[in-house]
C-alpha atoms as one frame of an Amber mdcrd trajectory, in Angstrom:
protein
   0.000   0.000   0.000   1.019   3.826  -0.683   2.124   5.501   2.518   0.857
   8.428   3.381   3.296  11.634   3.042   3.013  14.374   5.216   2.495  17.862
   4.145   3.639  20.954   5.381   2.130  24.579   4.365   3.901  27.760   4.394
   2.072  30.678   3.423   1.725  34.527   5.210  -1.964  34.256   3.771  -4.339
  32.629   5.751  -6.677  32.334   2.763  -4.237  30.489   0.519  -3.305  28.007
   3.016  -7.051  27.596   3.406  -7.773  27.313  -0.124  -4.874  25.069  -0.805
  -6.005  22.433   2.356  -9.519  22.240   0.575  -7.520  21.815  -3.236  -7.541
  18.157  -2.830  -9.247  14.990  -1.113  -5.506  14.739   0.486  -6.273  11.219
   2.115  -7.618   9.935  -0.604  -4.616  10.847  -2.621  -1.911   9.539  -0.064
  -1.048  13.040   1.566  -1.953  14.554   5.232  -1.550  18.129   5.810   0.313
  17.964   9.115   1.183  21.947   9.500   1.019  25.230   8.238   3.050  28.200
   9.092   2.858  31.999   8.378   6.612  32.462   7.804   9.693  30.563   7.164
  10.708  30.956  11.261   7.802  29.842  12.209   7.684  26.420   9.678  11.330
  25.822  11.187  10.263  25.747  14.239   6.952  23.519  13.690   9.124  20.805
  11.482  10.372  18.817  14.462   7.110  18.601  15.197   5.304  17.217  12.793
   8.186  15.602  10.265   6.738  16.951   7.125   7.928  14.641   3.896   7.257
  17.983   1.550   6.948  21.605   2.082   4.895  23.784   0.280   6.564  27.297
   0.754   5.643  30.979  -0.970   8.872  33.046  -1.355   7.632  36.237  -0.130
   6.853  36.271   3.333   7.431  38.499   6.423   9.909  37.356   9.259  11.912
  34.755   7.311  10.807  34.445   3.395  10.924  31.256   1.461  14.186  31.740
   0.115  16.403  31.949   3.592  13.643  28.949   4.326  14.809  26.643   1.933
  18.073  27.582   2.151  17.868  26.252   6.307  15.856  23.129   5.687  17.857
  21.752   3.005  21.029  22.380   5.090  19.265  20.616   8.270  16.746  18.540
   6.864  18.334  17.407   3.612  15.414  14.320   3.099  12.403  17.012   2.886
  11.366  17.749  -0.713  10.667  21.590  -0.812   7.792  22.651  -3.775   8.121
  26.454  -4.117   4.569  28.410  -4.717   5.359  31.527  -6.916   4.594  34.408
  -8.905   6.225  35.959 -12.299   7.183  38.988 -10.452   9.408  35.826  -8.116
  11.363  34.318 -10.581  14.310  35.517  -9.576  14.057  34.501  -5.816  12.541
  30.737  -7.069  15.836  30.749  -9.547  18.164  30.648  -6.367  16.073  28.359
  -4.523  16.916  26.022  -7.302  20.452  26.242  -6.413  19.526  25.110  -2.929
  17.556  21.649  -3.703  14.541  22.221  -4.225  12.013  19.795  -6.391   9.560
  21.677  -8.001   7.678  25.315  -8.430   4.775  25.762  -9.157   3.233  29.164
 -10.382   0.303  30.484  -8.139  -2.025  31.248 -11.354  -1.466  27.583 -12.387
  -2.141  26.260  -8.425  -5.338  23.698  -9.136  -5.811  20.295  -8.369  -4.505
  18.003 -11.017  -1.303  20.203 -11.301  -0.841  20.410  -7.625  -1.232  16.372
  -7.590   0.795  16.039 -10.426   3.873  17.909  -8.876   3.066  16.064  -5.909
   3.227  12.418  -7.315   6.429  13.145  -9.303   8.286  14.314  -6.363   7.469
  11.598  -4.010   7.517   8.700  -6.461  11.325   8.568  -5.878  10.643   8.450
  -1.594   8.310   5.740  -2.038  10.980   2.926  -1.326  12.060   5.178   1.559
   9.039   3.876   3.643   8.652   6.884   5.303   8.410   6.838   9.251   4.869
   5.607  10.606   2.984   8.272  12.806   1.241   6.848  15.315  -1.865   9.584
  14.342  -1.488   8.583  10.816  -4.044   5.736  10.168  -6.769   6.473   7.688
  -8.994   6.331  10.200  -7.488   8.946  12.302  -6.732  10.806   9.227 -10.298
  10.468   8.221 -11.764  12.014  11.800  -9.469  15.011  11.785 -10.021  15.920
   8.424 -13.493  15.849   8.744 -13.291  17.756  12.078 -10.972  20.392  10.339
 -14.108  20.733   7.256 -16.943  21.248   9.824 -14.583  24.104  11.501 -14.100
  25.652   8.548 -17.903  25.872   6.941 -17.774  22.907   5.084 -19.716  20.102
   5.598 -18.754  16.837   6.044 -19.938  12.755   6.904 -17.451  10.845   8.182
 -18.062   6.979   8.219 -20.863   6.423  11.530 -18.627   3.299  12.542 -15.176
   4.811  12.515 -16.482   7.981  14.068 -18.014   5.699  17.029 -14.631   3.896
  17.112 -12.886   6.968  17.722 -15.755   9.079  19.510 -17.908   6.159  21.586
 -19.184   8.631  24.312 -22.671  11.059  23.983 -21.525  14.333  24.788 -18.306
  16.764  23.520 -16.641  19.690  24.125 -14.267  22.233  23.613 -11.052  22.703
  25.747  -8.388  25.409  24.979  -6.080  27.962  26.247  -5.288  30.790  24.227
  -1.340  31.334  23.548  -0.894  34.878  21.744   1.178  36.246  24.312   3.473
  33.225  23.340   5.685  34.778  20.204   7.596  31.990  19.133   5.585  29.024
  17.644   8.353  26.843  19.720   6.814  27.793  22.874   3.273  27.521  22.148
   3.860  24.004  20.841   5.912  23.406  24.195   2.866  24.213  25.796   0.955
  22.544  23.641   2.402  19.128  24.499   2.250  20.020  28.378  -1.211  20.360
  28.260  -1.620  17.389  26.326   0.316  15.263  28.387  -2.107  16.644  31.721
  -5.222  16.023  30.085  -3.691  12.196  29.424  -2.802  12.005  33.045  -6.522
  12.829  34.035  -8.010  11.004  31.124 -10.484   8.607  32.546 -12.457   5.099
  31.156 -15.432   7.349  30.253 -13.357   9.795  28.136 -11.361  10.334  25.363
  -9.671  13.258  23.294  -8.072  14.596  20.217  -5.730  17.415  20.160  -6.545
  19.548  17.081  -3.144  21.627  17.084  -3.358  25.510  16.949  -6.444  26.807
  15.763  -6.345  31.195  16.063  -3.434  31.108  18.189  -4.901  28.802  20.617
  -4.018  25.212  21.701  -7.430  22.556  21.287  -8.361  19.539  22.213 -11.973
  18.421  21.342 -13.119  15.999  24.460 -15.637  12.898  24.064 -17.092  11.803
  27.554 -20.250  10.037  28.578 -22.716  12.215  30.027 -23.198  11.057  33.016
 -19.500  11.786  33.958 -19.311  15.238  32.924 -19.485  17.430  35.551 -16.631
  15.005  36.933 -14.525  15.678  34.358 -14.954  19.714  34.104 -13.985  19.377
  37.919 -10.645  17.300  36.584 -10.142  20.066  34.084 -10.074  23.216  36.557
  -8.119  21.402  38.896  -5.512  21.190  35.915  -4.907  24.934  35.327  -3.459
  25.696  38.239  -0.547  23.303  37.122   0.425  25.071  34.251  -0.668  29.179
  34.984   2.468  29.457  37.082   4.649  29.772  33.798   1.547  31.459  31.206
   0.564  34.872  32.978  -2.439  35.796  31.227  -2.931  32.454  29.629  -6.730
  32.378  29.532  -8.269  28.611  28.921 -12.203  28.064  27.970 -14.191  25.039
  28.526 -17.084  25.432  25.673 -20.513  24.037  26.466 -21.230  20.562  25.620
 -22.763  18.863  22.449 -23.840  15.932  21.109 -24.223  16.049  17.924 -20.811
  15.862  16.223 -21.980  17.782  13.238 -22.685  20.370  14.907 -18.991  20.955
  16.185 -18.443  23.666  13.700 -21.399  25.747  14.783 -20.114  25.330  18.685
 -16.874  26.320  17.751 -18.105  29.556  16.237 -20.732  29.899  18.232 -19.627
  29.876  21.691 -15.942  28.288  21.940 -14.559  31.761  19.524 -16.902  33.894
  21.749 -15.754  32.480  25.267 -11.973  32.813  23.917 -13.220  36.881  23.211
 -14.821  37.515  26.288 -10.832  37.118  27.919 -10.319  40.498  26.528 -12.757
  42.037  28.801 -12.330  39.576  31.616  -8.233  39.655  32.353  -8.703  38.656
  35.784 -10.041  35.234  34.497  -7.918  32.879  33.927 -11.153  30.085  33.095
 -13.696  31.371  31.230 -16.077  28.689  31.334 -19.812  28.572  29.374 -21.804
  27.513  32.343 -20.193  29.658  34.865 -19.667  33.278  33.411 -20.178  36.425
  35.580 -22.902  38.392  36.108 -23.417  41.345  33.311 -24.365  45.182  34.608
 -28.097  45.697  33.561 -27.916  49.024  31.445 -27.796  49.413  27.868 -24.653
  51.809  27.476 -24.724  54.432  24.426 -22.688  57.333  24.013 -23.195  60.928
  22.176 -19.866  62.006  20.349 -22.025  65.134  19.200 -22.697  65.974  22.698
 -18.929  65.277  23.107 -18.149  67.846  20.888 -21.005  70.093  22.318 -19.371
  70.135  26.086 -15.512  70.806  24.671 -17.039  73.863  22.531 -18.383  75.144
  25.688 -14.937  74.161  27.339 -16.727  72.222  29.762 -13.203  69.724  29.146
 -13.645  67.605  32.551 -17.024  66.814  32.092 -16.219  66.012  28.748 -13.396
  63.574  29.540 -14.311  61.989  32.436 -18.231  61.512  31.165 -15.902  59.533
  28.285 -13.881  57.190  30.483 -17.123  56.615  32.859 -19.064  55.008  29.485
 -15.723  53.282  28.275 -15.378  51.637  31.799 -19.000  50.712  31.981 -18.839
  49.253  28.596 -15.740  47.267  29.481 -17.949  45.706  31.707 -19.894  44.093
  28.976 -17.300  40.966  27.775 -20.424  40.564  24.921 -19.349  43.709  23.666
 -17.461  43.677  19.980 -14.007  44.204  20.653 -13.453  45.576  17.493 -16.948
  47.717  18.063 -15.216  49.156  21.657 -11.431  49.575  20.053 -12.795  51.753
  17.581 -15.156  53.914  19.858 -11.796  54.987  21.670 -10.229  55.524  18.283
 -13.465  57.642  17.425 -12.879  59.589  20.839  -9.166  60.452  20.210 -10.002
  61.700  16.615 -12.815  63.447  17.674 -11.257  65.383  20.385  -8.463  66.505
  18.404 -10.496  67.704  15.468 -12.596  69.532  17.326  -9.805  70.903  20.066
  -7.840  72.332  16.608 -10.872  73.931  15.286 -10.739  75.358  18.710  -7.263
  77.032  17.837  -6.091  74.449  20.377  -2.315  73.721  20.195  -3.102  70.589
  19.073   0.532  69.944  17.060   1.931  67.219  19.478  -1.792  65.428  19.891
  -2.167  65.216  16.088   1.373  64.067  15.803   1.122  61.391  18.055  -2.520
  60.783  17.419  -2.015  57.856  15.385   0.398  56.275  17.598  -2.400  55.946
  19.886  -5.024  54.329  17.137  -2.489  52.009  16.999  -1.831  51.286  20.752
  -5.527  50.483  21.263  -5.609  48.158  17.990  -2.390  46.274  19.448  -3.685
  46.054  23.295  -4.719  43.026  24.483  -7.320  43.846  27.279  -9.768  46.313
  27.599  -7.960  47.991  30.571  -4.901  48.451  28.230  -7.043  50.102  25.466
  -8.694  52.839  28.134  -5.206  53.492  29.864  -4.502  54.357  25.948  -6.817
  56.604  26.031  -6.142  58.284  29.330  -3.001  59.049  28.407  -4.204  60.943
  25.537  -6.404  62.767  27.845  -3.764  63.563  29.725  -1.613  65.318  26.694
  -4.724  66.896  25.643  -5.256  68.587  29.190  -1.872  69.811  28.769  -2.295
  71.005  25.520  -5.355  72.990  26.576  -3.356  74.382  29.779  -0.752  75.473
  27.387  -3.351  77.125  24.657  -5.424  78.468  27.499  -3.442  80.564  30.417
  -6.572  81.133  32.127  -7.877  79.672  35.203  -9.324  76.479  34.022 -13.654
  77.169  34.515 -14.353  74.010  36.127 -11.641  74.590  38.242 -12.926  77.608
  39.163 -16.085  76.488  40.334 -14.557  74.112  42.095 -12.038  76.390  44.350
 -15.489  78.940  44.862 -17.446  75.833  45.923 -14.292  74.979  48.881 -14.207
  78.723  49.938 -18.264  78.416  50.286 -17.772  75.387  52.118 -14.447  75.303
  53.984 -16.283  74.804  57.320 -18.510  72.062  56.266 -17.046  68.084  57.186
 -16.510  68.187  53.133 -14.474  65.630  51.776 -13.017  64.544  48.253 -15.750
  62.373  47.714 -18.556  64.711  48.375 -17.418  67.221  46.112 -16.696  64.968
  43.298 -20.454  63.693  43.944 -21.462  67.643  43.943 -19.937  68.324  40.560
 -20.285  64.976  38.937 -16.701  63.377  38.766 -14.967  60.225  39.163 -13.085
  60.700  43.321 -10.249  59.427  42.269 -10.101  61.242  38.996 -11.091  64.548
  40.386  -8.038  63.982  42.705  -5.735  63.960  40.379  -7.397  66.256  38.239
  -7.326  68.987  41.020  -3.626  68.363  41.737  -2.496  68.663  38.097  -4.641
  71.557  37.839  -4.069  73.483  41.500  -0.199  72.368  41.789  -1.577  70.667
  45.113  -3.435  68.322  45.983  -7.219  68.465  47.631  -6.556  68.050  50.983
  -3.869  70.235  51.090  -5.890  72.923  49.295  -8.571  72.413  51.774  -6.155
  72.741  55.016  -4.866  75.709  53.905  -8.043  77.942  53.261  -9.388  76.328
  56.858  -5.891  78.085  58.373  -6.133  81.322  56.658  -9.497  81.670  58.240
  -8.502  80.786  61.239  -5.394  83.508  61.134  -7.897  85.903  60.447  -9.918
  85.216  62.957  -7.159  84.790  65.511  -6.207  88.261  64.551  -9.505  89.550
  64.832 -11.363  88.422  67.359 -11.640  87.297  70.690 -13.305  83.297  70.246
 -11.368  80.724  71.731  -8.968  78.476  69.917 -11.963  75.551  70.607 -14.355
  77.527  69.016 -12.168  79.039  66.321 -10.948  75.136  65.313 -15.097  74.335
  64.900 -15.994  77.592  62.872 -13.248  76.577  60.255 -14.218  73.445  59.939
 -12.140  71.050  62.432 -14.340  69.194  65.076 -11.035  68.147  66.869  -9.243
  71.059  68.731  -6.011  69.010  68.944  -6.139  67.789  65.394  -6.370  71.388
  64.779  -3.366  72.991  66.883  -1.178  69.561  64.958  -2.055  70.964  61.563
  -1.609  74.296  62.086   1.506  73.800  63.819   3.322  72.169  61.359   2.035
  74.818  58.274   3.180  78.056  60.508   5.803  76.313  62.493   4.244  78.018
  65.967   0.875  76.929  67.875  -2.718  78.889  67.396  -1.902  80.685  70.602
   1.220  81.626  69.713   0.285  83.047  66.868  -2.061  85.154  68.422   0.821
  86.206  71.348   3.477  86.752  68.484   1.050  88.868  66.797  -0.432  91.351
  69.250   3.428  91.799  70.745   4.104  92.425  67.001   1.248  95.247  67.008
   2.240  96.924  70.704   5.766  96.996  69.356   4.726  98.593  66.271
């Protein structure tokens, strides 16, 4: 019988490496696509893996192109038969790959089935008496299952023999198990991971269960799980208990357990469905390192929307704070949300930025270094990773426009105004940070820094020192007791009183009030 040869992929376009995976029946025809890779570094580093026979390689390609590619594997690997994929504009780069071994090119225009196969047969007719290495995943039958697994993933359908999918599948109930690897950047360590988890889940693997690792699917590492109902909720205990094992060298590795199905045909539509959509919801939930379909957290009960006109409307009026901070409340609400389209929330932020610096030039803002670095910050929030990153993105930007308005604007800032009339009103009052930020609408802890970038000091400080020019004053001019001149200006404790207003005039209330009428009589 014809052995089976092992393909490899290498293509930066996810489409063509799609297209050519559904070019062929590959079992049929004695091939198994056993990996695909973006770029030359990453193929090298997936080869030990999988021992491809061939590689199909484009030549232009970020990272490491096809040329330096086949340059490495025919130096290392000199048994693989390389197959370059090429256009005209190539020639050149698939002329020197010649030089370096390889078997056969094949134009991309020209890339359909029978020429593919033809290519193919030619160049492993001469490694058929080589009897290539078995793989113990390489029987037709387990060849069959995964590529009938890897269809109904894609959008294709697919009806794998009822008997051989019982052989391999007995149980009544699957599901999805994964952990998502993209802060992993070399392939090498994802696949290191890859076989960690693996061997776990074999260590836990019980007489009512069974599984199939599906490789790297979106930059995560799968498994699709077979177990009989009725031991289930056993086995998603065995599964949480596993995490812990392996979190202490993955920060932020987030692994989902999808819900369960039973109809294998239906994989494809889970996977989608709800095993894509759990892996999503990590962006919003980075304190989670299971995200789990039957155990997600609760979600706020308002419908958030947001008025960039009315944005517009309160910076016009100048009314920046309430601008800004009415911005960040929404963006943290929303956060809140893991439902919410990622894409949808990266580009309200995006919206926000650009909006704010239109309208603060219009403004005859001195907008120059927040237009220059405006589009480093679209592409912060496109790069972060967690919703937290995105809206510290964006409150940095807040920050340079603040100080771009500060800069353009020498005048006492109007909300802060308000604010310093509202503390000389109120001085005597028990006020506190979190009162007035309640009074005037803002987030405490934003309103304290807020006041200290605004005031050159912070609240509290502000606060104690109004409360002791009062109290000069009316040490100076008038005859109330230091008790009753503590309470009028707003301290209920005497002592706490004479401590801070000892250590801002270096002398005691009553000293004061000695040093100053000895100052008059001298006069």
């Amino acid at each position: 019988m014809k052995p089976v040869f092992k393909i490899m992929i290498v293509d930066d376009e996810m489409l063509v490496r799609q297209g050519i995976k559904h070019l062929l029946d590959w079992e049929q025809e004695g091939y198994r696509i056993v990996g695909e890779a973006s770029n030359g570094l990453e193929a090298l580093n997936l080869i030990d893996e999988v021992s491809p026979h061939v590689i199909l390689t484009d030549i232009v390609m970020p990272v490491m192109g096809g040329e330096k590619l086949v340059k490495v594997v025919k130096e290392k690997y000199p048994h693989i038969e390389i197959i370059v994929l090429s256009s005209f504009s190539e020639f050149d780069y698939v002329r020197s790959t010649f030089q370096s071994g390889v078997a056969d090119y094949i134009l991309k225009p020209k890339l359909e089935a029978d020429y593919l196969l033809s290519i193919l047969n030619k160049v492993t007719a001469k490694m058929v008496a080589m009897k290539p290495d078995a793989d113990p995943r390489a029987d037709q039958g387990e060849a069959q299952i995964l590529q009938s697994i890897e269809k109904l993933m894609t959008g294709y359908e697919s009806a794998p023999d009822p008997l051989l999918l019982h052989s391999r599948f007995p149980f009544g109930q699957y599901l999805f198990f994964g952990a998502d690897l993209k802060q992993m950047k070399e392939s090498g360590d994802r696949w290191s991971f890859g076989n960690e988890l693996e061997s776990e889940l074999q260590k836990i693997a019980m007489t009512d269960m069974v599984f199939m690792r599906l490789g790297f699917v979106n930059d995560t590492a799968l498994f699709l799980l077979n177990v009989n109902p009725e031991r289930r909720n056993e086995l998603v205990i065995e599964l949480r208990q596993l995490i812990p094992k392996l979190v202490h060298d993955t920060s932020e590795t987030h692994f989902v357990i999808s819900q369960c199905f039973a109809d294998f045909n239906s994989l494809g539509e889970v996977y989608h469905g709800n095993y894509l959509k759990l892996m999503r919801y990590g962006f919003f939930l980075r304190e989670r390192t299971l995200i789990e379909y039957e155990h997600l957290p609760g979600l706020p009960d308002s419908h958030f929307e947001y008025d960039m006109g009315e944005l517009m409307e309160q910076l016009k009026r100048k009314q920046y704070r309430k601008a800004f901070t009415g911005f960040l409340e929404y963006a943290c609400l929303r956060s809140m949300d893991y439902r919410t389209d990622i894409f949808e929330f990266k580009s309200s932020l995006g919206n926000f930025i650009f909006n704010v610096a239109t309208t603060l030039g219009k403004m005859k803002v001195e907008t120059g270094s927040l237009e220059n670095a405006k589009y480093d910050y679209f592409r912060k929030i496109d790069e972060a990773r967690y919703a937290g990153e995105a809206i510290a993105v964006v409150e940095a930007f807040i920050r340079e426009a603040e100080r771009a308005i500060g800069e353009t604007n020498t005048s006492v800032n109007p909300n802060m105004d308000r604010l310093l009339e509202y503390i000389q009103d109120h001085y005597a009052d028990p006020i506190t940070l979190t009162e007035v930020a309640r009074q005037f609408h803002f987030n405490a802890s934003y309103l304290s820094s807020y006041f200290a970038s605004y005031n050159g000091e912070g609240f509290s400080e502000y606060l104690n020192k109004i409360r002791l020019e009062k109290a000069m004053e009316l040490l100076l001019t008038t005859e109330l007791t230091i008790s009753e001149i503590s309470a009028s200006v707003g301290y209920s404790d005497q002592s706490y009183f004479t401590k801070v207003f000892k250590k801002q005039t270096g002398i005691s209330p009553s000293q004061f009030r000695r040093q100053d009428v000895r100052e008059i009589r001298e006069s």
